[in-house]
C-alpha positions as CSV (number, residue, x, y, z in Angstrom):
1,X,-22.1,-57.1,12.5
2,X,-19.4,-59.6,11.5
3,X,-19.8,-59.2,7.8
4,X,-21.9,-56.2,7.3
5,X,-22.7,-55.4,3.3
6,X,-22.3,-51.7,2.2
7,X,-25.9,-50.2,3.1
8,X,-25.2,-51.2,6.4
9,X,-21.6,-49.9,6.4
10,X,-22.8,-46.8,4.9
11,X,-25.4,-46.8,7.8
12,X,-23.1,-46.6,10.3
13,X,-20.7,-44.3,8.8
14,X,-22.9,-42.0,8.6
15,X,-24.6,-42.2,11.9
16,X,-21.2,-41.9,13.5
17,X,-21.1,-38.3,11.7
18,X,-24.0,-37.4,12.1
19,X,-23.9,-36.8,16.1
20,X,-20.7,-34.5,16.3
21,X,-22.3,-32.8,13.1
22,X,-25.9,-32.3,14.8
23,X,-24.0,-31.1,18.0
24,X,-21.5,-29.0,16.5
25,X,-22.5,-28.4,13.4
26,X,-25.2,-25.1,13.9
27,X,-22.2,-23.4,16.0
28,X,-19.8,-23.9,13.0
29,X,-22.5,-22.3,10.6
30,X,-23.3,-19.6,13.2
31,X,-19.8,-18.8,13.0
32,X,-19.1,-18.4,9.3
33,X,-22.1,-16.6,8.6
34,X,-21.0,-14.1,11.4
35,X,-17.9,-14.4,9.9
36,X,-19.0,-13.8,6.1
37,X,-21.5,-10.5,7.3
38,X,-18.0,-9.2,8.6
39,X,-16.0,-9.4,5.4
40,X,-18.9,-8.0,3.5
41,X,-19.2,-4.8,5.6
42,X,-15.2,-4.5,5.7
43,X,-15.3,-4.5,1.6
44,X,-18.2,-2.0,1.9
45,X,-16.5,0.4,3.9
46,X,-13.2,-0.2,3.7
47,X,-10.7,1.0,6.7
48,X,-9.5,3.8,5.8
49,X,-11.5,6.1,3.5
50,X,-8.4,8.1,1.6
51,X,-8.6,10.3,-0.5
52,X,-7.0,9.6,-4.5
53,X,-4.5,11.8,-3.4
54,X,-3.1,10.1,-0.7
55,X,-2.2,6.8,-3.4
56,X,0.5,8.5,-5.2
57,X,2.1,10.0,-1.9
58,X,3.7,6.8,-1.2
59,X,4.7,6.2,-4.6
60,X,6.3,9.2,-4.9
61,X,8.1,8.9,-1.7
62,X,9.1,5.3,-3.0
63,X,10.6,6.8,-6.1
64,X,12.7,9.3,-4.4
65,X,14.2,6.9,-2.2
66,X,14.9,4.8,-5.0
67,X,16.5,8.0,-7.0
68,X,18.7,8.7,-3.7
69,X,19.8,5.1,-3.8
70,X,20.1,5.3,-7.6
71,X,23.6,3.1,-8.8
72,X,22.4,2.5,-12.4
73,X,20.2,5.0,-14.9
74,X,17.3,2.8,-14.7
75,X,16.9,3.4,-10.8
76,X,17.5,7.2,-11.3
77,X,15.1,7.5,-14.4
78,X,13.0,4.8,-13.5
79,X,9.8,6.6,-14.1
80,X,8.6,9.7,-15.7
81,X,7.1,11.9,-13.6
82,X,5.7,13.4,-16.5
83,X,3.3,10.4,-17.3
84,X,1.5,7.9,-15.3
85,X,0.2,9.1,-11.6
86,X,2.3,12.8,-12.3
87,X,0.4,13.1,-15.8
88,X,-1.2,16.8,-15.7
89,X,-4.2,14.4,-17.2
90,X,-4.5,12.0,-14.1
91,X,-3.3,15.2,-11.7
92,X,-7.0,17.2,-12.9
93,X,-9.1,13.5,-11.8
94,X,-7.9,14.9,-8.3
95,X,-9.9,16.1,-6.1
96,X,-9.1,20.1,-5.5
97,X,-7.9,19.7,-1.7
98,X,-4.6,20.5,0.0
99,X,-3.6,17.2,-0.8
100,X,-3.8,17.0,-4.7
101,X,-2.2,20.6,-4.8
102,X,0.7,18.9,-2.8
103,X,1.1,15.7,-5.1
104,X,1.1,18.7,-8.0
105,X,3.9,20.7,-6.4
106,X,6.0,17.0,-5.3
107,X,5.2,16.1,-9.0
108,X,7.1,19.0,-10.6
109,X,9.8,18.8,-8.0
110,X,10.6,15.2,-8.8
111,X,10.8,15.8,-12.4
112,X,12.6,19.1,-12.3
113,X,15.5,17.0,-10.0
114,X,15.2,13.9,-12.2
115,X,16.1,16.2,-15.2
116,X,18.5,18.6,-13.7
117,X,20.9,15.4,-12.1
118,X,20.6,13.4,-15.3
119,X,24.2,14.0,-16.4
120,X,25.2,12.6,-13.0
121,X,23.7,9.3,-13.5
122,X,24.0,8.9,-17.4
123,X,26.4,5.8,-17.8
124,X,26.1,2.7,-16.2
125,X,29.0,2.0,-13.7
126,X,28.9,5.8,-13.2
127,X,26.1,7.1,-11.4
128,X,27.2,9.1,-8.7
129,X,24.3,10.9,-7.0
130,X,25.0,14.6,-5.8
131,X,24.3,14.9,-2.1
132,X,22.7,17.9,-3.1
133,X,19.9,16.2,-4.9
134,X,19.6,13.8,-2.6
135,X,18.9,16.7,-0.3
136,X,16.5,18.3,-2.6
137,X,14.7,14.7,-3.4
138,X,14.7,14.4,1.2
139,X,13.1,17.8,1.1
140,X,10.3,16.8,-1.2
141,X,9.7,13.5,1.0
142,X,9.9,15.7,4.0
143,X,7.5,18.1,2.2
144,X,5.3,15.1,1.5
145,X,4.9,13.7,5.0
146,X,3.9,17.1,7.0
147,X,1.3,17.7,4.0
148,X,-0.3,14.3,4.6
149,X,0.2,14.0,8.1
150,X,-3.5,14.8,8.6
151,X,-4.6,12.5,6.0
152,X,-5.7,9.5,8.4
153,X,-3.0,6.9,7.0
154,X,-1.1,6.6,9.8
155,X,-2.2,6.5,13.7
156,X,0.3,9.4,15.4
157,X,2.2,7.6,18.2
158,X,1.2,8.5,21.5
159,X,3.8,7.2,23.9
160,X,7.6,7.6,22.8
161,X,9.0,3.4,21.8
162,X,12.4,4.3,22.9
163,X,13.4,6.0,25.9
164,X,16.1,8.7,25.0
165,X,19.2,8.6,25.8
């Protein structure tokens, strides 16, 4: 034991694992394998089981909040809301449900806003947003939020968080 060579070294090392492995060691695998059968089923059936239609409704609530914000012409005309998610092309992939009529309907709003306010917000420096379009761009969000607010994306609150005052 005083000079051991390498076979012997290599003995011991690995005896000395070899216990906590062989005691702890089916556990650990137990574990992961649980663990591993878990994540598979989550990515097969994900939480919660939207529809398309319920993607763009937060995108298009994030782009009228960003157009009521708006201090340059790049925040006000940021997207087209006649391309991308709002293209009539993409709207037709939609499943025909209340909701894709909705995203429709918020679709044309946006754009016809985004076009009538456009002179507001033409030069940098300059962009002074109406309060009447950011009542018109509130009203789509509101609009947006009571048509999905059977969708399943958000848990409705069942006890109040605040007392009121």
């Amino acid at each position: 034991m005083r000079n051991p060579n390498w076979l012997t070294v290599t003995a011991m090392v690995l005896l000395v694992l070899a216990i906590p492995l062989a005691v702890f060691g089916p556990g650990v695998i137990h574990s992961a394998s649980v663990g591993l059968d878990q994540i598979k089923e989550r990515k097969a059936h994900p939480p919660i089981a939207s529809a398309p239609g319920t993607w763009i409704s937060p995108w298009l609530r994030n782009q009228a909040t960003r157009m009521m914000n708006a201090v340059e012409p790049t925040d006000w005309r940021a997207v087209s809301f006649q391309t991308g998610p709002c293209h009539p092309g993409n709207l037709e992939q939609l499943p025909q449900e209340k909701w894709s009529t909705s995203i429709v309907i918020a679709c044309g709003r946006m754009n016809d806003i985004q076009l009538r306010y456009a002179g507001d917000c033409a030069a940098t420096g300059e962009c002074v947003i109406p309060s009447k379009a950011k009542e018109e761009l509130q009203a789509v969000t509101d609009y947006l939020i009571a048509e999905f607010a059977d969708s399943g994306l958000v848990v409705p609150y069942k006890v109040e968080e605040q007392p009121a005052k």
